[in-house]
C-alpha positions as a Python dict, from the first residue, in 0.01 Angstrom:
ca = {
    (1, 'X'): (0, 0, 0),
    (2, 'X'): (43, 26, 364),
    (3, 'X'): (-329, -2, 396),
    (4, 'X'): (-337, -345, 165),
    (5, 'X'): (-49, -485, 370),
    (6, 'X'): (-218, -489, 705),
    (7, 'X'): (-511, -612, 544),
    (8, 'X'): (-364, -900, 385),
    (9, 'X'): (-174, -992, 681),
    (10, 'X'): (-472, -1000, 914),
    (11, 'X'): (-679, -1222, 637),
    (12, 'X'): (-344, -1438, 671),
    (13, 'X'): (-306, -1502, 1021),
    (14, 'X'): (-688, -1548, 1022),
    (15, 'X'): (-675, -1813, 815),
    (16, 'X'): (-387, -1944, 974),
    (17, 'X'): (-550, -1956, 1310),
    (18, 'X'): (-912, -2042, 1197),
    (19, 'X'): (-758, -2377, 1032),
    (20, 'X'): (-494, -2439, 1337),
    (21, 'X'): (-485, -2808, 1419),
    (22, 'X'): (-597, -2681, 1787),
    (23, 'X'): (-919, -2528, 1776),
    (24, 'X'): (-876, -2327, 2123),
    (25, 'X'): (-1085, -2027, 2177),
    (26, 'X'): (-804, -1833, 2214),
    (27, 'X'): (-719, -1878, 1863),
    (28, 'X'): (-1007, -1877, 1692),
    (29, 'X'): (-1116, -1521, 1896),
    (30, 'X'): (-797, -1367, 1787),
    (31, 'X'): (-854, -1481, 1454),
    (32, 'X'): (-1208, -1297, 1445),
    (33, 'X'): (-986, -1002, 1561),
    (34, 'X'): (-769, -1011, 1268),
    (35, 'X'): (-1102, -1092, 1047),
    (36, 'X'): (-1255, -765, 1159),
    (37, 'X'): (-948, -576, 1099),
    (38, 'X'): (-902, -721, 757),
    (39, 'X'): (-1275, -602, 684),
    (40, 'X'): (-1225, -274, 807),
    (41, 'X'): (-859, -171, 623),
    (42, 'X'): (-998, -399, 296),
    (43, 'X'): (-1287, -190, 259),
    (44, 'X'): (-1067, 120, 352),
    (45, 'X'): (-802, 7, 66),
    (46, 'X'): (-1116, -103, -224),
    (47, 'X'): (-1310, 223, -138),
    (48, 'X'): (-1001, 379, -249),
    (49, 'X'): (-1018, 245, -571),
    (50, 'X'): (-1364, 156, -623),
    (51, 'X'): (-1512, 480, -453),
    (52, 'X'): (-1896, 246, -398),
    (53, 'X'): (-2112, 254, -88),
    (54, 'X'): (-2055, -110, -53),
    (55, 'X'): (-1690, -81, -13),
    (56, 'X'): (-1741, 196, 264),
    (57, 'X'): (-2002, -25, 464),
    (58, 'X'): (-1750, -285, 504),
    (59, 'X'): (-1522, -48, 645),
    (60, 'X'): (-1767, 21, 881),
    (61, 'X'): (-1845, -337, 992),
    (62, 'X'): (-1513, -406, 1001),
    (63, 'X'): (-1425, -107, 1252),
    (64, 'X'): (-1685, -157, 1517),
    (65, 'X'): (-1676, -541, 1430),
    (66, 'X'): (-1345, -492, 1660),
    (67, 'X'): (-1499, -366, 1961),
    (68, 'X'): (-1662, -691, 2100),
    (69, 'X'): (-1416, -975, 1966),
    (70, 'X'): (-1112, -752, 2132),
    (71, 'X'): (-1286, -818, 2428),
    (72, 'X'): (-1305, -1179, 2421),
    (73, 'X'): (-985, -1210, 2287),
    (74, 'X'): (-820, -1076, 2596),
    (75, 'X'): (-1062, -1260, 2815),
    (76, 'X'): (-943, -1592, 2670),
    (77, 'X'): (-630, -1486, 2703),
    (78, 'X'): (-589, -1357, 3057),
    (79, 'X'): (-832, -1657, 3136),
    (80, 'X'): (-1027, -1564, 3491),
    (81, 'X'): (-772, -1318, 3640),
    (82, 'X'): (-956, -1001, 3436),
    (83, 'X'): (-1214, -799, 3551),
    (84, 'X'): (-1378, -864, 3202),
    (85, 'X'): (-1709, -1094, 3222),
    (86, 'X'): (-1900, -1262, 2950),
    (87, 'X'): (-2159, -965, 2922),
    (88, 'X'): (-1937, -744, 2884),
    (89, 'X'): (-1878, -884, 2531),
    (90, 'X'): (-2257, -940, 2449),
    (91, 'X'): (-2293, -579, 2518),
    (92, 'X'): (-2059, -443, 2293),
    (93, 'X'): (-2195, -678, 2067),
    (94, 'X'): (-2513, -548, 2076),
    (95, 'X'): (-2376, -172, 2081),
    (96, 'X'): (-2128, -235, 1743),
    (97, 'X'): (-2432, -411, 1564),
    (98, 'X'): (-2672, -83, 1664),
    (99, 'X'): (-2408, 143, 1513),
    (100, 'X'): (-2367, -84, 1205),
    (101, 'X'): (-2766, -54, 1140),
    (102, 'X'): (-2723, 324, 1202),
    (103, 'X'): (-2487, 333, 891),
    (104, 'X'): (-2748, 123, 658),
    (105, 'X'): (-2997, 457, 774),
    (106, 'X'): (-3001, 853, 636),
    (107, 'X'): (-2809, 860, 953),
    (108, 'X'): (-2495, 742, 773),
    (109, 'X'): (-2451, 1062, 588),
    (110, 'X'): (-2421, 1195, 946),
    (111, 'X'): (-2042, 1355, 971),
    (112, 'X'): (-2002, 1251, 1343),
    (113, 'X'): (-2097, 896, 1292),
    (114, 'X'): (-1768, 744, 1189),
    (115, 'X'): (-1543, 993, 1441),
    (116, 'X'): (-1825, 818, 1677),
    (117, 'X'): (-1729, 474, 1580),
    (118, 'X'): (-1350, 552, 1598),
    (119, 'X'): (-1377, 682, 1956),
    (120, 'X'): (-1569, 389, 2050),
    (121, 'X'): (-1328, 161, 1943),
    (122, 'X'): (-1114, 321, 2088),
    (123, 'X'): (-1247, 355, 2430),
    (124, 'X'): (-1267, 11, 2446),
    (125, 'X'): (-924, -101, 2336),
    (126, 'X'): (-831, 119, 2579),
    (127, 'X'): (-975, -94, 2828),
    (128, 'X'): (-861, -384, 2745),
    (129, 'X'): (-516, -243, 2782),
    (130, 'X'): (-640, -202, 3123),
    (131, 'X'): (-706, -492, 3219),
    (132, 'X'): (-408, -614, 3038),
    (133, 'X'): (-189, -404, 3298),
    (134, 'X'): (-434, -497, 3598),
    (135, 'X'): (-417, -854, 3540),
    (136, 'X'): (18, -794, 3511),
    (137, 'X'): (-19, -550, 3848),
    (138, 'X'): (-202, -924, 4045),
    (139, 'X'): (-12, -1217, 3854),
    (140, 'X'): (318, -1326, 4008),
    (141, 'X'): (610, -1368, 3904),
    (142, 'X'): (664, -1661, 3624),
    (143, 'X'): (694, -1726, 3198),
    (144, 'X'): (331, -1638, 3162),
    (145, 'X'): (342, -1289, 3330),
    (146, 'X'): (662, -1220, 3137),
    (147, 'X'): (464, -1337, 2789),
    (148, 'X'): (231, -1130, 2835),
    (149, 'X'): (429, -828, 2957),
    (150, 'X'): (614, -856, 2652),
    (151, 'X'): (302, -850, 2490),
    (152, 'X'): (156, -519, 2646),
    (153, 'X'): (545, -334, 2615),
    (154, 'X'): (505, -426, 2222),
    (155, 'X'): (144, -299, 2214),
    (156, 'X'): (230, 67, 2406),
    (157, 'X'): (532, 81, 2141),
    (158, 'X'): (316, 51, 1853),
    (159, 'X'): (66, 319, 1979),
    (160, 'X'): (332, 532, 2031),
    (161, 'X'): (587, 526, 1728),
    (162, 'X'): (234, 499, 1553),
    (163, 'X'): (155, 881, 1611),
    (164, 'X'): (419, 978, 1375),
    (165, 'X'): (134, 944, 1139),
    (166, 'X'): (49, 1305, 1296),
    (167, 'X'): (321, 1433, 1149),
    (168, 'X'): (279, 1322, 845),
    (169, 'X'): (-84, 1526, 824),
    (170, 'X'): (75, 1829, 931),
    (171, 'X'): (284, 1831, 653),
    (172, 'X'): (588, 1653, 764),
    (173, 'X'): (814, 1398, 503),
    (174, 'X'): (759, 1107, 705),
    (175, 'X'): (661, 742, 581),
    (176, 'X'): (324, 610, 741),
    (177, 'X'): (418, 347, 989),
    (178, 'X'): (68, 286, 1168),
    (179, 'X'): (-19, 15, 986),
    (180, 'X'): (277, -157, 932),
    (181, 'X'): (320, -122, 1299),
    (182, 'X'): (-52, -290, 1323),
    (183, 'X'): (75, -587, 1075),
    (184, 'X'): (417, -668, 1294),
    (185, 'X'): (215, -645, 1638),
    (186, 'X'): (-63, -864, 1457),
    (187, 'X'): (188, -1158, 1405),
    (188, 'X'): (395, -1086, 1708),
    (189, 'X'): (71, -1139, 1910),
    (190, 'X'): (14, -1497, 1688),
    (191, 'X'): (335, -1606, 1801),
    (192, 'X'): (258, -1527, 2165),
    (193, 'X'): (-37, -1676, 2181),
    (194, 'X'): (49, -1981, 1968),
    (195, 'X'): (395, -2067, 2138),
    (196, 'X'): (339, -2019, 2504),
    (197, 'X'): (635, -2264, 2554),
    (198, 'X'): (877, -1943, 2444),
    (199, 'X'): (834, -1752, 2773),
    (200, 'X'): (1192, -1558, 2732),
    (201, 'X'): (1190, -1251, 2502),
    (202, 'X'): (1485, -1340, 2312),
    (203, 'X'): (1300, -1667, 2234),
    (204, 'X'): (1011, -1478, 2062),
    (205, 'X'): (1257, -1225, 1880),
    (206, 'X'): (1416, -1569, 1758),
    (207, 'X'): (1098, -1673, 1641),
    (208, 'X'): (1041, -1354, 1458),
    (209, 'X'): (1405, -1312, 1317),
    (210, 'X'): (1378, -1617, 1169),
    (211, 'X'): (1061, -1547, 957),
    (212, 'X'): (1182, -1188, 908),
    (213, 'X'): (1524, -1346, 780),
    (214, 'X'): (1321, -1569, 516),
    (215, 'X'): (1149, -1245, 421),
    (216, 'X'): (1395, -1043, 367),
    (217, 'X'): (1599, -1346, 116),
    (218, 'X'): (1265, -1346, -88),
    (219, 'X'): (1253, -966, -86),
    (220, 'X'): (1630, -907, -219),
    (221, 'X'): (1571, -1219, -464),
    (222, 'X'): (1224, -1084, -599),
    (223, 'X'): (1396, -753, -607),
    (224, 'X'): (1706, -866, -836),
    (225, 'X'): (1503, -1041, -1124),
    (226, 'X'): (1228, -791, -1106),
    (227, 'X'): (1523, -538, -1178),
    (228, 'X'): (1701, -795, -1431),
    (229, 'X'): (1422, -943, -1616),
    (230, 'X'): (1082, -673, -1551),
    (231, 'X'): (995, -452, -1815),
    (232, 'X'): (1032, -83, -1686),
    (233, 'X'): (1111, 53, -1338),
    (234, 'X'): (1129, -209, -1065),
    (235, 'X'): (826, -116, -804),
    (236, 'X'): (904, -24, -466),
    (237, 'X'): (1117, -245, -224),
    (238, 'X'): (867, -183, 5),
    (239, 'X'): (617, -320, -197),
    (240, 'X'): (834, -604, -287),
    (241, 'X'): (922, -647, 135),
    (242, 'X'): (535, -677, 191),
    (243, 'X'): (432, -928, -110),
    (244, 'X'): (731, -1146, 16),
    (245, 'X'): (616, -1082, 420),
    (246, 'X'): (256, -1220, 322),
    (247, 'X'): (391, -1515, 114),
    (248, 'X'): (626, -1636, 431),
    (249, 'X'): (326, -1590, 688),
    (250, 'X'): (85, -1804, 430),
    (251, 'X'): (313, -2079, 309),
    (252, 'X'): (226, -2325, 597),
    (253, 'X'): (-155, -2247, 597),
    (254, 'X'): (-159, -2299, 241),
    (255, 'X'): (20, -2591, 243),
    (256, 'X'): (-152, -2721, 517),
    (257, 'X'): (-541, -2698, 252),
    (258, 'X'): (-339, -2819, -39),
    (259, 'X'): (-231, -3111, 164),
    (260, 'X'): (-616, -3156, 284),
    (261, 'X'): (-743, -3127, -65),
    (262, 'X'): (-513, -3354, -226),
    (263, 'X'): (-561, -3682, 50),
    (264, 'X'): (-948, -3613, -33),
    (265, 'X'): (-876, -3651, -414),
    (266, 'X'): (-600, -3905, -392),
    (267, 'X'): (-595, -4053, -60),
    (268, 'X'): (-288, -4354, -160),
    (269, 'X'): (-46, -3986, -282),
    (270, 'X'): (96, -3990, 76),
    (271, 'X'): (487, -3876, -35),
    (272, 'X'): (353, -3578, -209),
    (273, 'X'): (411, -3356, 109),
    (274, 'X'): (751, -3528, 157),
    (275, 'X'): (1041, -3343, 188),
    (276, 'X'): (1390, -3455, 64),
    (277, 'X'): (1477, -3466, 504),
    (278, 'X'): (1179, -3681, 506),
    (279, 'X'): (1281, -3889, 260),
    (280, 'X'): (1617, -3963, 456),
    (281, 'X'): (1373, -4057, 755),
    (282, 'X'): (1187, -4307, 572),
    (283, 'X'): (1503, -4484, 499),
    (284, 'X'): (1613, -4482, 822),
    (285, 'X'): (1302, -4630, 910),
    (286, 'X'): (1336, -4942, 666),
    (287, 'X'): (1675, -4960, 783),
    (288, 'X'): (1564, -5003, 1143),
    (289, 'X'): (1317, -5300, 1042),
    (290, 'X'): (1567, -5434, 853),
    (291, 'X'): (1796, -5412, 1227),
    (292, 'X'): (1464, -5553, 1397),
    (293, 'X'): (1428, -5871, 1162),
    (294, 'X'): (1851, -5924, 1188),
    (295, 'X'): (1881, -5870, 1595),
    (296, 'X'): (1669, -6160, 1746),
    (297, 'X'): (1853, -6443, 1502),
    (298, 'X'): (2202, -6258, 1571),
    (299, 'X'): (2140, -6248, 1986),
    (300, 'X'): (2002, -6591, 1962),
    (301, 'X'): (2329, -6723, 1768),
    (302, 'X'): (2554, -6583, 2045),
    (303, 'X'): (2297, -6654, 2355),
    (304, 'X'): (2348, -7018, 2306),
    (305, 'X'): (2682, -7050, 2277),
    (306, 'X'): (2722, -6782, 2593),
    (307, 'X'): (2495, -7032, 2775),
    (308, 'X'): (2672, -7327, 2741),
    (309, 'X'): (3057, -7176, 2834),
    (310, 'X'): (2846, -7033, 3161),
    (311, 'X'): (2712, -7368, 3229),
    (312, 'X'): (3028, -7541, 3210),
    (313, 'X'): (3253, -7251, 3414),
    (314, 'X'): (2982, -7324, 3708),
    (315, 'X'): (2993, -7674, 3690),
    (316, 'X'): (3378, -7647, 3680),
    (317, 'X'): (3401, -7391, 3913),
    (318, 'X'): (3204, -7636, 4186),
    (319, 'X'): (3483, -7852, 4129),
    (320, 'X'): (3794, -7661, 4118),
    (321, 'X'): (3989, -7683, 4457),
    (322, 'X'): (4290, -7404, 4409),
    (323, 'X'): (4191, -7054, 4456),
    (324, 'X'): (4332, -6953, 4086),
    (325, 'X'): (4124, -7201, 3880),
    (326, 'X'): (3791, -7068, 4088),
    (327, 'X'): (3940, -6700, 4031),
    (328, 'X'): (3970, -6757, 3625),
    (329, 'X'): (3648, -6953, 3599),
    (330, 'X'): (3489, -6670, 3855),
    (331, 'X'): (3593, -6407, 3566),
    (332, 'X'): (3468, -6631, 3277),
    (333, 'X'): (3101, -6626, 3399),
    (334, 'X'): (3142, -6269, 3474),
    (335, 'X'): (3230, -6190, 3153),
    (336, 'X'): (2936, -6457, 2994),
    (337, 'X'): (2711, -6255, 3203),
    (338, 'X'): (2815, -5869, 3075),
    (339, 'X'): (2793, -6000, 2722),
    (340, 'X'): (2439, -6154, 2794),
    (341, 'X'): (2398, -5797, 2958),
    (342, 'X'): (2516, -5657, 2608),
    (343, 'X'): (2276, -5891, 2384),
    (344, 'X'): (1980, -5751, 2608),
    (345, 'X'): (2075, -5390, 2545),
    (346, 'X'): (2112, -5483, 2172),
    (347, 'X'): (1780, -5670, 2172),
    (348, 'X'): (1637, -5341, 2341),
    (349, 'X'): (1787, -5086, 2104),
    (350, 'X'): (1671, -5330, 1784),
    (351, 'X'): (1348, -5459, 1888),
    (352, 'X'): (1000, -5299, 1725),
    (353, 'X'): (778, -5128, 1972),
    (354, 'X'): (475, -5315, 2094),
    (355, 'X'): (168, -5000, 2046),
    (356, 'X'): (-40, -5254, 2315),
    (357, 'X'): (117, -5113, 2603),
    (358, 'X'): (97, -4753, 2521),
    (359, 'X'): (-163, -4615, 2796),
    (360, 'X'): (-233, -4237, 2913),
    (361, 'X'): (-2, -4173, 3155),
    (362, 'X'): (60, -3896, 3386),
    (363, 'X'): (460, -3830, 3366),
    (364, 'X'): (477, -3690, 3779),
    (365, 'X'): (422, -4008, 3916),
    (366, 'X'): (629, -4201, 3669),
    (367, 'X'): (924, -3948, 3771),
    (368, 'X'): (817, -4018, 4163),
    (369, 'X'): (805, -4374, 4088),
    (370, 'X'): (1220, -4323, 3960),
    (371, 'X'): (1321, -4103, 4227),
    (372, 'X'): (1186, -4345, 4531),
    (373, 'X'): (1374, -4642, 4358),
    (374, 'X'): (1702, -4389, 4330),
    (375, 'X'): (1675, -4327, 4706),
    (376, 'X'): (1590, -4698, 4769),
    (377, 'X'): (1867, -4800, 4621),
    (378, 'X'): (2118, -4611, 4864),
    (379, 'X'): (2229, -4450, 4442),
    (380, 'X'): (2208, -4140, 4503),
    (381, 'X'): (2357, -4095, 4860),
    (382, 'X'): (2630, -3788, 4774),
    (383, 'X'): (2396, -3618, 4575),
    (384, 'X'): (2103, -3375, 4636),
    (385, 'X'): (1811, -3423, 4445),
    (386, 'X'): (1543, -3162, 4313),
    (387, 'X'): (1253, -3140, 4202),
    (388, 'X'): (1004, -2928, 4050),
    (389, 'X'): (709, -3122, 3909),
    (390, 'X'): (418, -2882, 3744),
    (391, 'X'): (132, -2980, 3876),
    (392, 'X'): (-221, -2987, 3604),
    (393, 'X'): (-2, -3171, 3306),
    (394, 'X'): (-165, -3343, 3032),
    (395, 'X'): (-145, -3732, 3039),
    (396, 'X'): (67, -3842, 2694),
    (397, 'X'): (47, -4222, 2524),
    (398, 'X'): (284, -4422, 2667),
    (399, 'X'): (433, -4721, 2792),
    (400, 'X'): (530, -4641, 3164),
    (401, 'X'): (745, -4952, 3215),
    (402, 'X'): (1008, -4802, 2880),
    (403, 'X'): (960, -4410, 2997),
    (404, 'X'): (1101, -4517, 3363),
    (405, 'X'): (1334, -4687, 3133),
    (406, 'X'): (1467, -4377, 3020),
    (407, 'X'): (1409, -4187, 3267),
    (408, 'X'): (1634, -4413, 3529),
    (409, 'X'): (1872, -4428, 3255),
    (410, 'X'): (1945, -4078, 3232),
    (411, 'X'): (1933, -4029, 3619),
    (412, 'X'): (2207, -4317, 3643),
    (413, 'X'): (2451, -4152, 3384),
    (414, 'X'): (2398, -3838, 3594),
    (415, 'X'): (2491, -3947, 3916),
    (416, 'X'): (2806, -4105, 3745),
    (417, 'X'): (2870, -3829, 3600),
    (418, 'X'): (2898, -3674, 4027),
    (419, 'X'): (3126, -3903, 4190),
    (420, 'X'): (3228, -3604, 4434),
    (421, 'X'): (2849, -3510, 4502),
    (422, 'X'): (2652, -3269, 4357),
    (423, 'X'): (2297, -3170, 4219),
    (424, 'X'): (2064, -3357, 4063),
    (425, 'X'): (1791, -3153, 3923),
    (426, 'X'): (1450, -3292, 3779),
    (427, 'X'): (1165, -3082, 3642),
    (428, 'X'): (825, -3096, 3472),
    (429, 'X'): (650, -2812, 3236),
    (430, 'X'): (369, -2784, 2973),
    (431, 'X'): (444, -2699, 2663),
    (432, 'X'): (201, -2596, 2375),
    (433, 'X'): (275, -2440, 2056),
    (434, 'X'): (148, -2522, 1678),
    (435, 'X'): (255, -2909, 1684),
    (436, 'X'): (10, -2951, 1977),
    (437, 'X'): (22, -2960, 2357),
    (438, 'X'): (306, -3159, 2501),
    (439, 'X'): (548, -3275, 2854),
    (440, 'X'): (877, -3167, 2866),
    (441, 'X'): (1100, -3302, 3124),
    (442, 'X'): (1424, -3201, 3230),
    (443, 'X'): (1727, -3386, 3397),
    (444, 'X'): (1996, -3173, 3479),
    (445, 'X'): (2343, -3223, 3683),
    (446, 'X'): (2683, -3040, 3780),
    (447, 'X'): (2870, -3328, 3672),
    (448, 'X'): (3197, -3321, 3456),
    (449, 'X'): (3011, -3239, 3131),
    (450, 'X'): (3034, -3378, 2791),
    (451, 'X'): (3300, -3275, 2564),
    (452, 'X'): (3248, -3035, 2269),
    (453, 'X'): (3356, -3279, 2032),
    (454, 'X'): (3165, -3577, 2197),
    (455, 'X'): (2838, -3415, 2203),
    (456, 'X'): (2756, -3530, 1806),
    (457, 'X'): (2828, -3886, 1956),
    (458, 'X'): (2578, -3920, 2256),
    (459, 'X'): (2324, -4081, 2133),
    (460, 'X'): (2504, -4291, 1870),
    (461, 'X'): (2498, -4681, 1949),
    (462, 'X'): (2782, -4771, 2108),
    (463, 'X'): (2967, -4474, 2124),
    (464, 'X'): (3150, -4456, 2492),
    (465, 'X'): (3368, -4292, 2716),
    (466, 'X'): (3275, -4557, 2990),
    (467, 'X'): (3557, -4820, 3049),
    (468, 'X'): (3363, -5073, 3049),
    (469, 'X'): (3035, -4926, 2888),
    (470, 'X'): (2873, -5096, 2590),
    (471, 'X'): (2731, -4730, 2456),
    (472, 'X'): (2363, -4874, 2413),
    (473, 'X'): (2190, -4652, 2685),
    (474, 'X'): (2128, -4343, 2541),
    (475, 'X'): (2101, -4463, 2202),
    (476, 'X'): (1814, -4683, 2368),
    (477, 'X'): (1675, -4393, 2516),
    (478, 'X'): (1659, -4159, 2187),
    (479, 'X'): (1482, -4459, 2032),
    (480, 'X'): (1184, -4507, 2326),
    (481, 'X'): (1144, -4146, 2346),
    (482, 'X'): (1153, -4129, 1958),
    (483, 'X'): (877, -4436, 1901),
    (484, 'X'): (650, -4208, 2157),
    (485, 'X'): (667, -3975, 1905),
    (486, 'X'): (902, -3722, 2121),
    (487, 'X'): (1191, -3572, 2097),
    (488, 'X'): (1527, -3595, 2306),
    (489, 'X'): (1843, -3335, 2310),
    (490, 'X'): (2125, -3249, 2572),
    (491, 'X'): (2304, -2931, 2563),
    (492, 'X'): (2632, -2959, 2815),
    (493, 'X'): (2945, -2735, 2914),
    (494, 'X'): (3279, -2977, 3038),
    (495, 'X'): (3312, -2897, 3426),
    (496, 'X'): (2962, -2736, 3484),
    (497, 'X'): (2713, -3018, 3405),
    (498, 'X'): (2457, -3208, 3143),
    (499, 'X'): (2110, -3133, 3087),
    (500, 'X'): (1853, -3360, 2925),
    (501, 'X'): (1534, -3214, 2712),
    (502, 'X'): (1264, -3451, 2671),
    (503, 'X'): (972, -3343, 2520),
    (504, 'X'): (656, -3559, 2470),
    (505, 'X'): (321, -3495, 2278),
    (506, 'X'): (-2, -3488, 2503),
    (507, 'X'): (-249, -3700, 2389),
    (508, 'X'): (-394, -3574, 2051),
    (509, 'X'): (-98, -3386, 2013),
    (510, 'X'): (260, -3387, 1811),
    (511, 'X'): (607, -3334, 1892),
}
């Protein structure tokens, strides 16, 4: 059984990777990894039952299959800091296809030939351990060292807990861990590789808890009405823990061909993917077009009458003689002009998006553009500002003018938010993952904070804490970032400071 579940999750996270929106070679070399491995333990686990020639072959194939496409799996993924070339892969091409036509000879009958195989394999995945830990010896410090130092501590732990299978040929009780060991490390390498934005190692244990979590609910359910409702003894939990580990791993992969399959055969079934959340979204959608249609009648209803009192409070006011009339008639066109101020906003937060001025933009100098104007301004005088702007980012689709919008917007509420001084803190990353490569930007002060129980409010429209705010800002913001197809969040702690995520999808790519 142990034997069929590394198998099947190999064949799973090949599939996965082989049909991954991003066709890198990073992923698609891994997934050739996992192919060979699937070959190799299938033919292992069907030669079991089905004792044929055939069966044993594959095994064959499927071990020294592993050889060359480990190699170019960790050349892709330690890029050009590896003392692994191109040829080196060709060769060890060339050397696994010799042995594989040595097993279609008499030679195959040979004893030594598969213990041959085996060492060669191993030889070389011991050298690309190497040159994991010599490419980890030259890299400095930063997330990707630490990803893939994780990545080399979890592949020494499974080598090592995996010789308990020693024991259990010398006699010893002990369950066979190897290749369940192989099946954990297989997926804990596809979530490396596939979500290079989680460079912190309780990030990728989240990752994993979460699908290990969902397996173990299917494993106890399963378990209960196979007890309940099966006819005779209830197999193995194991066995049960394995099916339901396999059926997690392939849900999204298999949704992701039925949902192919079915816009082939009926291309107008668009909702059939659509989950209840989505659902809610799509409302929320009609009721913004319903907001867009409403706003520009409602501003231009209160517009004209806000004109006409401002027209008549100058005109008066270039009459008035006494101080106090000029005073009252001062405060009447200030107030006509922060309700104008308010219609704007409203007309901002309501109005659709206009797709004409979405251009690829690079998000540094948008940021430099919004920093200069800060400084300009005489803003940000008490407070220090920096910034750490990755340099090599993809451009994203957008409209520069509305991203300075938000960016200024956020940078304004943050220097509010540091009367006394303080830091303001703006930085730039890429971020890749399975929804495609994207920006993120964060804006961080030491301000006062938000409050716990304002938090759910921020980017509600006009919700407040401002005497005289009108709430629209940040609501305004959480739509342009949102009609970009990004995402916005803030995470804050009263008396320590804010900080702003923003993350938005390179071009080709989803947030």
């Amino acid at each position: 059984m142990e034997i069929f579940s590394l198998a099947a999750v190999s064949l799973t996270i090949a599939v996965s990777l082989f049909i991954h929106q991003k066709k890198e070679p990073l992923y698609r070399s891994f997934a050739a990894v996992c192919l060979a491995i699937f070959l190799h333990k299938g033919g292992a686990f069907l030669y079991d039952i089905f004792p044929l020639p055939f069966w044993q072959m594959i095994r064959f194939l499927g071990l020294v299959a592993v050889a060359p496409v480990m190699v170019l799996f960790t050349r892709y993924l330690l890029g050009t800091e590896t003392f692994l070339a191109r040829r080196d892969s060709v060769a060890l091409a060339a050397v696994s296809a010799a042995l594989a036509v040595l097993n279609l000879t008499p030679l195959s009958a040979w004893p030594y030939l598969a213990a041959a195989a085996e060492l060669y394999v191993a030889a070389v995945l011991a050298i690309c351990y190497a040159a994991v830990l010599a490419y980890l010896r030259r890299k400095t410090a930063g997330p990707e060292r630490k990803r893939i130092g994780y990545l080399a501590i979890a592949c020494a732990a499974t080598a090592v807990f995996g010789t308990v299978d020693l024991f259990r040929h010398l006699g010893y009780g002990v369950p066979p861990l190897s290749n369940l060991l192989l099946a954990a490390l297989a997926y804990f390498i596809m979530i490396v590789i596939t979500h290079p934005h989680l460079s912190e190692l309780h990030d990728l244990m989240a990752k994993a808890l979460v699908v290990a979590l969902v397996t173990l609910f299917a494993t106890i359910t399963l378990y209960i009405f196979l007890s309940l409702f099966g006819s005779g003894a209830p197999p193995p939990w194991t066995h049960v823990l394995v099916a339901a580990f396999v059926v997690v791993i392939s849900i999204e992969p298999f949704k992701w061909i039925l949902k192919k399959i079915f816009s082939a055969l009926y291309p107008d079934s668009r909702d059939v993917f659509t989950s209840l959340y989505e659902f809610d979204e799509k409302l929320e959608r009609e009721k913004a077009l319903l907001l867009e249609e409403m706003a520009p009648v409602l501003a231009h209803e209160i517009r004209n009458p806000l004109g006409s009192i401002k027209a008549a409070a100058q005109h008066m006011e270039s009459d008035a003689a006494a101080d106090e009339p000029r005073r009252l008639l001062r405060v009447i066109i200030e107030e006509v002009d922060r309700l104008n101020r308010v219609v704007s906003q409203f007309l901002d937060y309501a109005k659709p998006h206009s797709s004409s001025q979405m251009r690829l933009q690079y998000v540094n100098p948008i940021i430099e553009k919004v920093l200069s104007l800060i400084e300009a301004r005489g803003a940000a005088a008490s407070v220090k500002i920096e910034k750490d702007l990755r340099a090599e980012l993809p451009p994203v689709p957008a409209d520069a003018e509305q991203l300075m919008q938000v960016i200024l917007n956020i940078v304004f509420n943050a220097i509010e938010e540091m009367p006394g001084g303080g830091t303001l803190s703006v930085r730039t990353s890429r971020i890749g993952g399975e929804a495609g490569e994207a920006v993120g930007i964060s804006i961080r002060d030491t301000g006062r904070g938000i409050r716990r129980e304002d938090m759910k409010h921020v980017f509600k429209p006009f919700f407040t804490t401002k005497e005289r705010g009108v709430g629209l800002g940040l609501a305004i913001c959480q739509k342009i970032v949102r009609r970009h197809g990004g995402t916005i969040r803030v995470k804050s702690l009263p008396g320590q400071g804010t900080i702003f995520y923003i993350r938005l999808p390179a071009d080709g790519g989803a947030a």
